[in-house]
C-alpha angles and dihedrals in degrees: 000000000000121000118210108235116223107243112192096041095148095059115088115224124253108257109174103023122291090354134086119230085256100054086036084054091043097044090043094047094045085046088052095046081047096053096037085047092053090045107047110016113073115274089253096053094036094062089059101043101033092060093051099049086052088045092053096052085047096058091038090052099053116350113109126194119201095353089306133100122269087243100070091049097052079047093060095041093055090047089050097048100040087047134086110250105178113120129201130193113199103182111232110245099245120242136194108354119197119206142185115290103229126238117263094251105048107079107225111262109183113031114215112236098176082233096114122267118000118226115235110224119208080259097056086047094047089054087041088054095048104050097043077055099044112020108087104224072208104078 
């Protein structure tokens, strides 16, 4: 018995016309801030609000930013900016470090103290010249 497999399952149905249930919600609720700003805000204030709410259902109905829906971007926006963002980086004091044995033949240079980084003193660079000159990584 074969099963037919639903293809397009990540594109909503047209519900009222040409329009999905979201954009229909978002047109119908910027038509009705528009209205309510016209009615009850002062004329003056009112042609300045009234426009951008329609404008803002209009960009939430069918605007896309990088190939997602405004909605997700003004949702975004509204999680960065009601969240703390400062950051702050407190080093680990570092515990026990292991580090490499070294060969037989190659006399230890920099003993390692877990204290952090060694200094290297003009003896210890002096042993560390001559070895890299005599010692034959060969044998």
């Amino acid at each position: 018995m074969q099963f037919k497999v639903p293809q397009f399952i990540d594109i909503e149905d047209k519900v009222f016309g040409p329009l999905t249930f979201k954009q229909f919600a978002y047109l119908a609720g910027g038509a009705g801030l528009g209205y309510l700003a016209f009615r009850f805000l002062p004329t003056i204030i009112a042609i300045v609000v009234g426009p951008l709410l329609v404008a803002f259902a209009l960009a939430l109905a069918f605007m896309k930013y990088n190939d997602k829906p405004f909605v997700n971007v003004v949702e975004s926006f509204i999680r960065y900016y009601s969240h703390s963002r400062l950051y702050l980086w407190h080093k680990q004091p570092s515990g026990n470090v292991t580090t490499a044995r070294p060969r037989d033949d190659m006399p230890q240079l920099i003993a390692h103290t877990g204290q952090g980084r060694d200094t290297m003193n003009e003896s210890k660079l002096k042993t560390l010249s001559w070895s890299v000159d005599v010692i034959d990584p060969k044998k």
